[in-house]
CHARMM-style PDB file with segment names, atoms N, HN, CA, C and O in Angstrom:
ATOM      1  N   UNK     1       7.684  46.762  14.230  1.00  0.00      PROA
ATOM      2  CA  UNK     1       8.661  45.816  14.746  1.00  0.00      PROA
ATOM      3  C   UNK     1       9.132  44.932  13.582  1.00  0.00      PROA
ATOM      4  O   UNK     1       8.254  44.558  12.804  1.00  0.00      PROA
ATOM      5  N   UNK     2      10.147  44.624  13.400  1.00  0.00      PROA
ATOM      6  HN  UNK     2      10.860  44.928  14.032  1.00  0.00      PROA
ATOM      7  CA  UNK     2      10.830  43.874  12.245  1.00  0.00      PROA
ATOM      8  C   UNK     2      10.983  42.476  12.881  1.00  0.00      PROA
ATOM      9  O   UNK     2      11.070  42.135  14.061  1.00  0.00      PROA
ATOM     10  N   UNK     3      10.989  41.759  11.707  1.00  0.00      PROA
ATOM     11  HN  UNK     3      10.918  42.035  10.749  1.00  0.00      PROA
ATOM     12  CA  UNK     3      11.340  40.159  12.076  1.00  0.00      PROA
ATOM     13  C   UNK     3      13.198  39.862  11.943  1.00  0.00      PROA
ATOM     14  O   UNK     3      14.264  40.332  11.545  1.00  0.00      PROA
ATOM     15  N   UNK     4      12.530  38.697  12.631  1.00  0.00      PROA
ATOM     16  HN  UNK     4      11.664  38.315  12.955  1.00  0.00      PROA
ATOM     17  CA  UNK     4      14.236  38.074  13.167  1.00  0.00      PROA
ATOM     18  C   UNK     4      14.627  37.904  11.566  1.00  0.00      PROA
ATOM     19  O   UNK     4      13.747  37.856  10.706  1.00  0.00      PROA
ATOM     20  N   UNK     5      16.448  37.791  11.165  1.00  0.00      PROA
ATOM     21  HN  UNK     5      17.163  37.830  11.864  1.00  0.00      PROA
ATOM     22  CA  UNK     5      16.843  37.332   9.978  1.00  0.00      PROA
ATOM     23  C   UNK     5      16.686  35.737  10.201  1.00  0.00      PROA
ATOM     24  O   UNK     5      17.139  35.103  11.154  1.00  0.00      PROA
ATOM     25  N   UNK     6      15.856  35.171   8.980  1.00  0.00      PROA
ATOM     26  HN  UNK     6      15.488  35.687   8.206  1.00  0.00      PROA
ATOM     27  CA  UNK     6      15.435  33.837   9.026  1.00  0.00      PROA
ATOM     28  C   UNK     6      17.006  32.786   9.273  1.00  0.00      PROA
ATOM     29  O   UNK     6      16.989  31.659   9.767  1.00  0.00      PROA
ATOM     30  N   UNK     7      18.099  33.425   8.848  1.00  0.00      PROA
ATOM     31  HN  UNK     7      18.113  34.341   8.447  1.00  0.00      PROA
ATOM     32  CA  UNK     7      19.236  32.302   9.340  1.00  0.00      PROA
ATOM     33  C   UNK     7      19.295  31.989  10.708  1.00  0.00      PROA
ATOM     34  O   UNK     7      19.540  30.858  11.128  1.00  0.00      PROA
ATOM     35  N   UNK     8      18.925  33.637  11.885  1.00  0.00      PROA
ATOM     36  HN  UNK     8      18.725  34.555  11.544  1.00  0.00      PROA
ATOM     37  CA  UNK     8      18.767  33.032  13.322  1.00  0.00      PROA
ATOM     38  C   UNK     8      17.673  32.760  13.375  1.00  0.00      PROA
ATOM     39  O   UNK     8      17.750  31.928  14.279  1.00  0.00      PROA
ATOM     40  N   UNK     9      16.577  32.794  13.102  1.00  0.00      PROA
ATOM     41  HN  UNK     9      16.514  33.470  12.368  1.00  0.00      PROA
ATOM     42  CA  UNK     9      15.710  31.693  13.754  1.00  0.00      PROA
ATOM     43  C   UNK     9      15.823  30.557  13.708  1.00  0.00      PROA
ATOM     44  O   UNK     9      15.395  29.798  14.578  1.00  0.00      PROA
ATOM     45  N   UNK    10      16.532  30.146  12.495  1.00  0.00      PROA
ATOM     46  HN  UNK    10      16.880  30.763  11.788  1.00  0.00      PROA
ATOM     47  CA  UNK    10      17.269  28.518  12.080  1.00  0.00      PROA
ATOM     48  C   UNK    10      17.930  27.813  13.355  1.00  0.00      PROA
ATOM     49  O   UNK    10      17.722  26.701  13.840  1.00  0.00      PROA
ATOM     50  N   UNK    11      19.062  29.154  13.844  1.00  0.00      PROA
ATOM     51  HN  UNK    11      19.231  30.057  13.450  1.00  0.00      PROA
ATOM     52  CA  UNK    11      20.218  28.859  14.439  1.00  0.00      PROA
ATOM     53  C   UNK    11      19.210  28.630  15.905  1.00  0.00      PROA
ATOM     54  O   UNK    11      19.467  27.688  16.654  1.00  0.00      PROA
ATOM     55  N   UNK    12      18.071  29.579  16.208  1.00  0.00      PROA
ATOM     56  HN  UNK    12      17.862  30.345  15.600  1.00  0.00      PROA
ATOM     57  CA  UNK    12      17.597  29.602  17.437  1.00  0.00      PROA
ATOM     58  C   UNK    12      16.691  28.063  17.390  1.00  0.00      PROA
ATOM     59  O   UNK    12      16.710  27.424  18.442  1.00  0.00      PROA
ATOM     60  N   UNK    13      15.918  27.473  16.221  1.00  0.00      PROA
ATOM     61  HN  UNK    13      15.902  27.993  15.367  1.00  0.00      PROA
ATOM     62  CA  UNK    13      15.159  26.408  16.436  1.00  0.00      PROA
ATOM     63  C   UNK    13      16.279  24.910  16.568  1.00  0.00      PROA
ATOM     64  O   UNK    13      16.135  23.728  16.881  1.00  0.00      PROA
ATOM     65  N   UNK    14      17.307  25.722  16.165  1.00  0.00      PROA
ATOM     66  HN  UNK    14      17.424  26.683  15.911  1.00  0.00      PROA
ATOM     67  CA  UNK    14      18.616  24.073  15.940  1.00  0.00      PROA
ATOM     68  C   UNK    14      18.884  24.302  18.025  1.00  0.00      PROA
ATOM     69  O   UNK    14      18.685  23.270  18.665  1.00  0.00      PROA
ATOM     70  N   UNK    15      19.195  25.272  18.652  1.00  0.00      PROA
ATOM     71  HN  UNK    15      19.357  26.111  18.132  1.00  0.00      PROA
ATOM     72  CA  UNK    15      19.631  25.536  19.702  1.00  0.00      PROA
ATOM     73  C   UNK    15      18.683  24.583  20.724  1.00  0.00      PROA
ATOM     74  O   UNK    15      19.092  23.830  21.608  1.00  0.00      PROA
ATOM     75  N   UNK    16      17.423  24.827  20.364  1.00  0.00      PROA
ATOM     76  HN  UNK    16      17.091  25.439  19.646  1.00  0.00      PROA
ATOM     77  CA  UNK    16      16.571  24.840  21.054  1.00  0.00      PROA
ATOM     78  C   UNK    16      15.843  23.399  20.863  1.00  0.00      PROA
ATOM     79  O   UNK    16      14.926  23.203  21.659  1.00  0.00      PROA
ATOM     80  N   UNK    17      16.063  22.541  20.094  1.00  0.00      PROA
ATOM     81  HN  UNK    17      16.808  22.700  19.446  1.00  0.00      PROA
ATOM     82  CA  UNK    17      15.607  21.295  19.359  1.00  0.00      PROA
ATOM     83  C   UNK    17      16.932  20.460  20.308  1.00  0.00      PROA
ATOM     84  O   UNK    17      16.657  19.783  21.299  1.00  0.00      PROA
ATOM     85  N   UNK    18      18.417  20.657  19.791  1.00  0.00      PROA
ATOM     86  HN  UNK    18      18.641  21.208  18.986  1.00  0.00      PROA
ATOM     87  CA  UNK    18      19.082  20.594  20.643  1.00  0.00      PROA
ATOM     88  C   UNK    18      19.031  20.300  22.500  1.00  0.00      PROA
ATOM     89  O   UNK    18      19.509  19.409  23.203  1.00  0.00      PROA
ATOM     90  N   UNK    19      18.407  21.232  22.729  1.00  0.00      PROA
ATOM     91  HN  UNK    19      18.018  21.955  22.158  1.00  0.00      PROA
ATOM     92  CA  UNK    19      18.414  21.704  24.831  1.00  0.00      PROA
ATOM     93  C   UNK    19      17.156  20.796  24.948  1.00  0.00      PROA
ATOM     94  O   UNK    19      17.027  20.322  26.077  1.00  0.00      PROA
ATOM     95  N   UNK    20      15.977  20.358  23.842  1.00  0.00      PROA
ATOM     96  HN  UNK    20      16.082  20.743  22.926  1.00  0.00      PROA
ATOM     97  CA  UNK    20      14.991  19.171  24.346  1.00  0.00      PROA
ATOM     98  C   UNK    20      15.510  18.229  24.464  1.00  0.00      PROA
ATOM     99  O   UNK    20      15.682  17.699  25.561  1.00  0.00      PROA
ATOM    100  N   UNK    21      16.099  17.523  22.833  1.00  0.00      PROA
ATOM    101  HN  UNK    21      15.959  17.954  21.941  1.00  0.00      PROA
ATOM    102  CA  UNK    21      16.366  16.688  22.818  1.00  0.00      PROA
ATOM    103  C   UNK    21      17.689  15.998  24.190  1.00  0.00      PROA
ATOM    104  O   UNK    21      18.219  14.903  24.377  1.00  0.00      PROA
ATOM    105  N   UNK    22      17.745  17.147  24.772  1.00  0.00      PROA
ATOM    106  HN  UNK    22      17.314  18.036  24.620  1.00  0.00      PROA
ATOM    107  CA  UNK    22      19.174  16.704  25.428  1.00  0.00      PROA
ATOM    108  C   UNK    22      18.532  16.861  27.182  1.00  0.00      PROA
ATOM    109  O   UNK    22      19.230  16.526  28.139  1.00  0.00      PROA
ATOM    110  N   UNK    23      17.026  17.454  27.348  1.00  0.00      PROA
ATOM    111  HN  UNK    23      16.458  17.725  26.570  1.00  0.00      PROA
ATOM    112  CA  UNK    23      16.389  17.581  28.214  1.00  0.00      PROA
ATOM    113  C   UNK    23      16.276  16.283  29.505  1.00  0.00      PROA
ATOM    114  O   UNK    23      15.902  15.201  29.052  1.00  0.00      PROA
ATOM    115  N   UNK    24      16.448  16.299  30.418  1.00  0.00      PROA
ATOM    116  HN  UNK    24      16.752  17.177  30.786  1.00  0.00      PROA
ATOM    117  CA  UNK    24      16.096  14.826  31.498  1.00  0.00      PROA
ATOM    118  C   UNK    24      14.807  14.727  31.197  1.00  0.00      PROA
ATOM    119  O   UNK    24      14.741  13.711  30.506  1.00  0.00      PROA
ATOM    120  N   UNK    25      13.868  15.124  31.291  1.00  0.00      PROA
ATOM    121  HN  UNK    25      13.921  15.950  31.853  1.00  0.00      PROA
ATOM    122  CA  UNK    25      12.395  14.947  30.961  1.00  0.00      PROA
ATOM    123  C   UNK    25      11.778  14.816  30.152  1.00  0.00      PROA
ATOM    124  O   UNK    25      10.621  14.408  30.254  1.00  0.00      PROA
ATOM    125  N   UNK    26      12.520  15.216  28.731  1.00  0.00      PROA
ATOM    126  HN  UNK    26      13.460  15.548  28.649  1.00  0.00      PROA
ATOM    127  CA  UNK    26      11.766  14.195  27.576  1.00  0.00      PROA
ATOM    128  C   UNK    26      12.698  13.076  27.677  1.00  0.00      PROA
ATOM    129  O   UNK    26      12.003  12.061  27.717  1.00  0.00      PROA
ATOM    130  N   UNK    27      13.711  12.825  27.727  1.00  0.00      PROA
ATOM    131  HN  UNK    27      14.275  13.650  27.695  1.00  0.00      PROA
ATOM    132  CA  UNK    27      14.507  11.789  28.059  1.00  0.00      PROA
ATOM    133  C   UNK    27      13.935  10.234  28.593  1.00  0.00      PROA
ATOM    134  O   UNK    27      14.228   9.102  28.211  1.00  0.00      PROA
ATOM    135  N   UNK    28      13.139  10.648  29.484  1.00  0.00      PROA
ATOM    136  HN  UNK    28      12.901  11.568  29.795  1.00  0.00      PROA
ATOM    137  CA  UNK    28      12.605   9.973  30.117  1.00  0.00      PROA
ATOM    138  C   UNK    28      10.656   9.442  29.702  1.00  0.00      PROA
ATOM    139  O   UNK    28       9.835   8.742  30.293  1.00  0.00      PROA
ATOM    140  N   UNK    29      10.639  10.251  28.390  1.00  0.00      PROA
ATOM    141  HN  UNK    29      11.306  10.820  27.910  1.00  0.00      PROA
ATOM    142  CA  UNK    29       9.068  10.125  28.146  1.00  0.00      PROA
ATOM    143  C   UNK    29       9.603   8.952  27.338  1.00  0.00      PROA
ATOM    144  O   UNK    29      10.776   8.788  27.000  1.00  0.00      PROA
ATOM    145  N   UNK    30       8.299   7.961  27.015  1.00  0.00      PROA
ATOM    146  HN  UNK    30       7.347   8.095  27.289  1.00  0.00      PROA
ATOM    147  CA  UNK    30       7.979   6.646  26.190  1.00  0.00      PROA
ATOM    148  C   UNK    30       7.515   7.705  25.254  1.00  0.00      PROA
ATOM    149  O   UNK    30       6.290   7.814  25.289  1.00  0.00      PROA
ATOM    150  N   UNK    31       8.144   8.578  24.371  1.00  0.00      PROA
ATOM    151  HN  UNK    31       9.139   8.489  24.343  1.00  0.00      PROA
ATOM    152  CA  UNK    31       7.412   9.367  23.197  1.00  0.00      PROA
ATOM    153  C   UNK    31       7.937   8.780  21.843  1.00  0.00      PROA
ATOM    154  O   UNK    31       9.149   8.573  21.781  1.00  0.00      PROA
ATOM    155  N   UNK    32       7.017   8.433  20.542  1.00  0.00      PROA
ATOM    156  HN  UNK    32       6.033   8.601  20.592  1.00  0.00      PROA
ATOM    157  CA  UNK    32       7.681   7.849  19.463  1.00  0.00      PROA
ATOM    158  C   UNK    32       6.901   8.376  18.338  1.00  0.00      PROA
ATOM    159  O   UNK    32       6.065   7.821  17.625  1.00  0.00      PROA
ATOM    160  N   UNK    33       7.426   9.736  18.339  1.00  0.00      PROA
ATOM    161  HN  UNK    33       8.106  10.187  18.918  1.00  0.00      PROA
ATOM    162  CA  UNK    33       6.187  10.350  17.043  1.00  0.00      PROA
ATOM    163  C   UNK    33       6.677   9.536  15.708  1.00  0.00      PROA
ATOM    164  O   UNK    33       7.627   8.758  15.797  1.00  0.00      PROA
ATOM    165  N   UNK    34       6.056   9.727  14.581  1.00  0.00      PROA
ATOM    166  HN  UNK    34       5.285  10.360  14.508  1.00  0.00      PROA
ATOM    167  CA  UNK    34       6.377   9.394  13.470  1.00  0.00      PROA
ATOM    168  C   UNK    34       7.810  10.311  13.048  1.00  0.00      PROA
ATOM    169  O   UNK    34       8.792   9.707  12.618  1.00  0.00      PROA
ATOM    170  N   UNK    35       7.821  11.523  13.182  1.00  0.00      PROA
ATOM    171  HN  UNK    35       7.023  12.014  13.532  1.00  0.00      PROA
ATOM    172  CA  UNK    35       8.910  12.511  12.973  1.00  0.00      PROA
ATOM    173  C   UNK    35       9.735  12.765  13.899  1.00  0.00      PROA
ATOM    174  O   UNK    35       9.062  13.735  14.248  1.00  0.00      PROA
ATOM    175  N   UNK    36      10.644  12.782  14.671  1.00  0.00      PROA
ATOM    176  HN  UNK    36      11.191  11.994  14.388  1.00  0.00      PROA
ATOM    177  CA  UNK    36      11.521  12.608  15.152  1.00  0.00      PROA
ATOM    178  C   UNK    36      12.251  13.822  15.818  1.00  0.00      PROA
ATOM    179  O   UNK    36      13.002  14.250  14.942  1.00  0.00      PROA
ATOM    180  N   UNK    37      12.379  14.506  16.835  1.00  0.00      PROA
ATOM    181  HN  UNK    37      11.769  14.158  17.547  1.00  0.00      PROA
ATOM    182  CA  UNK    37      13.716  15.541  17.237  1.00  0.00      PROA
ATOM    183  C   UNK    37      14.749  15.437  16.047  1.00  0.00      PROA
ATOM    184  O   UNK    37      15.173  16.462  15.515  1.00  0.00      PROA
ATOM    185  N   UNK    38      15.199  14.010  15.585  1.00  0.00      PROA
ATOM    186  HN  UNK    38      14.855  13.177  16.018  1.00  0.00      PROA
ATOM    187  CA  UNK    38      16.663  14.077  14.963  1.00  0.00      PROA
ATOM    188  C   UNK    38      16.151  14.464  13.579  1.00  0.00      PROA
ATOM    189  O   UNK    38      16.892  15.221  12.952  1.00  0.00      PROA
ATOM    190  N   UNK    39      15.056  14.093  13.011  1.00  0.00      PROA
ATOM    191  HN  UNK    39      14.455  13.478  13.521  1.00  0.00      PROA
ATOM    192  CA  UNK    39      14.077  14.625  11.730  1.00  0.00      PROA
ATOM    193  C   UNK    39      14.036  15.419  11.961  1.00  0.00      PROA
ATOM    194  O   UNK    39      15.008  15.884  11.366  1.00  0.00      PROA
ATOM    195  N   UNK    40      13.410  16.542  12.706  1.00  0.00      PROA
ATOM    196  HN  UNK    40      12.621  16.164  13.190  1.00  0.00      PROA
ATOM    197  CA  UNK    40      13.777  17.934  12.461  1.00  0.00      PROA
ATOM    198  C   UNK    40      14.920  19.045  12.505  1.00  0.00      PROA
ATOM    199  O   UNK    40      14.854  20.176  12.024  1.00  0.00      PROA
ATOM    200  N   UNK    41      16.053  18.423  13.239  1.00  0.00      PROA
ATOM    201  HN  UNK    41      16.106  17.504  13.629  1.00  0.00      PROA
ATOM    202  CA  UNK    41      16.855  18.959  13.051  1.00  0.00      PROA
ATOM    203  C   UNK    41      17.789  18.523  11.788  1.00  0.00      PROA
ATOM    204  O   UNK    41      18.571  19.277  11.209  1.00  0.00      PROA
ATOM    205  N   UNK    42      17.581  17.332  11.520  1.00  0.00      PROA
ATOM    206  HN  UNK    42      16.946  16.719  11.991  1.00  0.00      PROA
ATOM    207  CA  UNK    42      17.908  17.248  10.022  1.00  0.00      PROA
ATOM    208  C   UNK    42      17.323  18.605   8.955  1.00  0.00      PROA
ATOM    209  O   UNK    42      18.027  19.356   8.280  1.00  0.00      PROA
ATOM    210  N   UNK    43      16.163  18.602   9.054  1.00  0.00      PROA
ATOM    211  HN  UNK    43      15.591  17.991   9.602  1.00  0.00      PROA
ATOM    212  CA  UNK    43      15.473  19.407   8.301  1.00  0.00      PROA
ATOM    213  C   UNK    43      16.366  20.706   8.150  1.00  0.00      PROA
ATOM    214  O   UNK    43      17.000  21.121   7.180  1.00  0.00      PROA
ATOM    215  N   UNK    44      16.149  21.395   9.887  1.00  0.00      PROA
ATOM    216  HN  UNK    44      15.634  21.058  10.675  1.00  0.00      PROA
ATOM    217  CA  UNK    44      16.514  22.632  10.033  1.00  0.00      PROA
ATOM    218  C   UNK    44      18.073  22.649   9.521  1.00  0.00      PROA
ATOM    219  O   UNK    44      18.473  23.770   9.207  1.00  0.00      PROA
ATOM    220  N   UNK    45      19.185  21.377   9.367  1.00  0.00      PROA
ATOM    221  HN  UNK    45      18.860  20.466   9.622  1.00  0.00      PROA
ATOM    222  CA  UNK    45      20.452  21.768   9.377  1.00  0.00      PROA
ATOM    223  C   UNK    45      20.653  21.811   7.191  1.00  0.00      PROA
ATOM    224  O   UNK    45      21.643  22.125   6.531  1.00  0.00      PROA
ATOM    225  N   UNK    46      19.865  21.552   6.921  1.00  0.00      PROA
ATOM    226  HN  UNK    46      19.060  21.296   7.457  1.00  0.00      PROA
ATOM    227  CA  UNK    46      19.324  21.676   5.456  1.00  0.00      PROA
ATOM    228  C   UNK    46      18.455  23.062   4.998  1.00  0.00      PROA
ATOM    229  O   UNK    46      18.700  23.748   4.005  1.00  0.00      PROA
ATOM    230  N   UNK    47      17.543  23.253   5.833  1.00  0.00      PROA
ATOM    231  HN  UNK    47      17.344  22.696   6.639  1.00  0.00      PROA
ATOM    232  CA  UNK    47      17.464  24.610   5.475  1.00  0.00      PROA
ATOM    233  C   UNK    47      18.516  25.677   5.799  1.00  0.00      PROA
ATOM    234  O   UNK    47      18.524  26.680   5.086  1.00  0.00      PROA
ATOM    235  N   UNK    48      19.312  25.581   6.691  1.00  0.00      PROA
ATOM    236  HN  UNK    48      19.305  24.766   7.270  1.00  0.00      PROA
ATOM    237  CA  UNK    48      20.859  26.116   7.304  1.00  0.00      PROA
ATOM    238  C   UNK    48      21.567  26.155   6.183  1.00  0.00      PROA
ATOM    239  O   UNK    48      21.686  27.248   5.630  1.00  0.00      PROA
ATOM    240  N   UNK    49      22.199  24.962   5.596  1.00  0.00      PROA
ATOM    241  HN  UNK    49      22.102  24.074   6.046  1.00  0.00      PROA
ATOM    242  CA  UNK    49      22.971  25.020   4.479  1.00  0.00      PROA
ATOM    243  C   UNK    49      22.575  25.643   3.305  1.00  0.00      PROA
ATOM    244  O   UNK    49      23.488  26.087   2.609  1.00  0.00      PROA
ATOM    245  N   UNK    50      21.018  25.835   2.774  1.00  0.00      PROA
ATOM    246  HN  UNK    50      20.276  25.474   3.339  1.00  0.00      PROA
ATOM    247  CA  UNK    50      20.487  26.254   1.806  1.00  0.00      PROA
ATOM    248  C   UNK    50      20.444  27.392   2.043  1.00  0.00      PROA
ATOM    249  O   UNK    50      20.236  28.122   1.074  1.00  0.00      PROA
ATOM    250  N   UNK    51      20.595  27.954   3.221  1.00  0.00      PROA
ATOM    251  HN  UNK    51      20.765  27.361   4.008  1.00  0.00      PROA
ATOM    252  CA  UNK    51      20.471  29.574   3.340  1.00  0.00      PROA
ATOM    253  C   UNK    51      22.380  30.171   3.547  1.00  0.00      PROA
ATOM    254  O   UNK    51      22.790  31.299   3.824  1.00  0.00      PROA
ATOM    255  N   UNK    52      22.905  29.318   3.366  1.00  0.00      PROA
ATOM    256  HN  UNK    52      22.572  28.402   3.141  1.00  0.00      PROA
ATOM    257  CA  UNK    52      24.682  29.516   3.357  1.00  0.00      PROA
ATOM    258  C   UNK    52      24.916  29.651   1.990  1.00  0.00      PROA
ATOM    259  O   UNK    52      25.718  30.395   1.426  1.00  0.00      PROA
ATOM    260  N   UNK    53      24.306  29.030   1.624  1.00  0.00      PROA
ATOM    261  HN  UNK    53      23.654  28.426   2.083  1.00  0.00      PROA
ATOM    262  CA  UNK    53      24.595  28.333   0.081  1.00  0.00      PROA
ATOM    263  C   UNK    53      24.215  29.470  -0.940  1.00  0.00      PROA
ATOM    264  O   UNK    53      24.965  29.808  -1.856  1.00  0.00      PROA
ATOM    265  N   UNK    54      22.817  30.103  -0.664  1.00  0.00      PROA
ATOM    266  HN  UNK    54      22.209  29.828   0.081  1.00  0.00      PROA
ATOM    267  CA  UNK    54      22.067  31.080  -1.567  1.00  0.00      PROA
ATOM    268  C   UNK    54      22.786  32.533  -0.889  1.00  0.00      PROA
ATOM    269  O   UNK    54      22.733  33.461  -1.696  1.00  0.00      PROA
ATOM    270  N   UNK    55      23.296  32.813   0.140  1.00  0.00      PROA
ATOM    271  HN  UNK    55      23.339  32.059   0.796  1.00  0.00      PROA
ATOM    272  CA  UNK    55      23.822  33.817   0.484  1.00  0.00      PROA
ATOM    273  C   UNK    55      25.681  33.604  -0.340  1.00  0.00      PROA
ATOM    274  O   UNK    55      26.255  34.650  -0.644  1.00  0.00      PROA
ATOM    275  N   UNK    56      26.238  32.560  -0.543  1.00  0.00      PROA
ATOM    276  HN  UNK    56      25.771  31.710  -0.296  1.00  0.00      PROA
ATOM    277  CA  UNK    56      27.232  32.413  -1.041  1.00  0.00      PROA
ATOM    278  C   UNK    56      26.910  33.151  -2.562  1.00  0.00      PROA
ATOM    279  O   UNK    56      27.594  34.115  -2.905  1.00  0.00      PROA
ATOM    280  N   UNK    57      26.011  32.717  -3.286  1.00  0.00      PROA
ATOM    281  HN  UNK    57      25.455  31.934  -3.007  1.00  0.00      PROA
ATOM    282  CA  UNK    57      26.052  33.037  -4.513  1.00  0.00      PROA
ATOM    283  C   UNK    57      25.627  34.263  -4.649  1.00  0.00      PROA
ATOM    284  O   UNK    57      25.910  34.795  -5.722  1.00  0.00      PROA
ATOM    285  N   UNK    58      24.817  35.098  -3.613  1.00  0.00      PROA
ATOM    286  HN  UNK    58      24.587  34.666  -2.741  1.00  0.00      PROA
ATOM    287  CA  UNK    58      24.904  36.574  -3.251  1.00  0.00      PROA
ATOM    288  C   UNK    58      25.945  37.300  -3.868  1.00  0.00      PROA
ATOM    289  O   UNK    58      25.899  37.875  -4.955  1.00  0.00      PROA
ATOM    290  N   UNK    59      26.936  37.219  -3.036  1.00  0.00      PROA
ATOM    291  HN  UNK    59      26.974  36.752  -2.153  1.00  0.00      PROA
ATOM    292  CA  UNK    59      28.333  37.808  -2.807  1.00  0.00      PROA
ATOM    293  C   UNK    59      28.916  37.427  -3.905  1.00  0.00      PROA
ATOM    294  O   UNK    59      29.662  38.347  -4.241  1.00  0.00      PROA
ATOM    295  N   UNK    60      28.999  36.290  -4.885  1.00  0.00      PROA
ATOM    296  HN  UNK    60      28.392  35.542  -4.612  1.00  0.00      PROA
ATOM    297  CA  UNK    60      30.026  36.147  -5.798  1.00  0.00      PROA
ATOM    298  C   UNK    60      29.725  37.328  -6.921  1.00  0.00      PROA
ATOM    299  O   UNK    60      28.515  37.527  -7.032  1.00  0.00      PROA
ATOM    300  N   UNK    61      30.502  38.114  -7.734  1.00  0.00      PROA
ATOM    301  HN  UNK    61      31.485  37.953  -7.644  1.00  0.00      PROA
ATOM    302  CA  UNK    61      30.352  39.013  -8.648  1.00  0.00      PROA
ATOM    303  C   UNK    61      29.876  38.158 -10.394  1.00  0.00      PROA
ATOM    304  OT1 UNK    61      29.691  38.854 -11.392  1.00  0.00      PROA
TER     305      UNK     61
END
């Protein structure tokens, strides 16, 4: 069995970080980690660009 291409799992953990953060039920938790929903999708939208970025310089001749 082969693994997912690491850009969608990016796209699937941004989707999905997304549908919590936007969830009625964490919404509603008193939760205050040190790291944040919006911290990790920071993260993930940085590893996103770094994997645009290194596939850009792929393709250039």
């Amino acid at each position: 069995m082969s693994r997912p291409n690491l850009y969608t799992l990016v796209d699937a953990a941004i989707f999905i970080l997304n549908e919590i953060a936007a969830h009625p039920d964490f919404l509603t938790l008193e939760y205050y980690p040190d790291l944040t929903i919006g911290d990790a999708q920071t993260a993930l939208s940085c590893l996103k660009q770094e994997l645009e970025d290194n596939q850009k310089l792929d393709v250039v001749p």
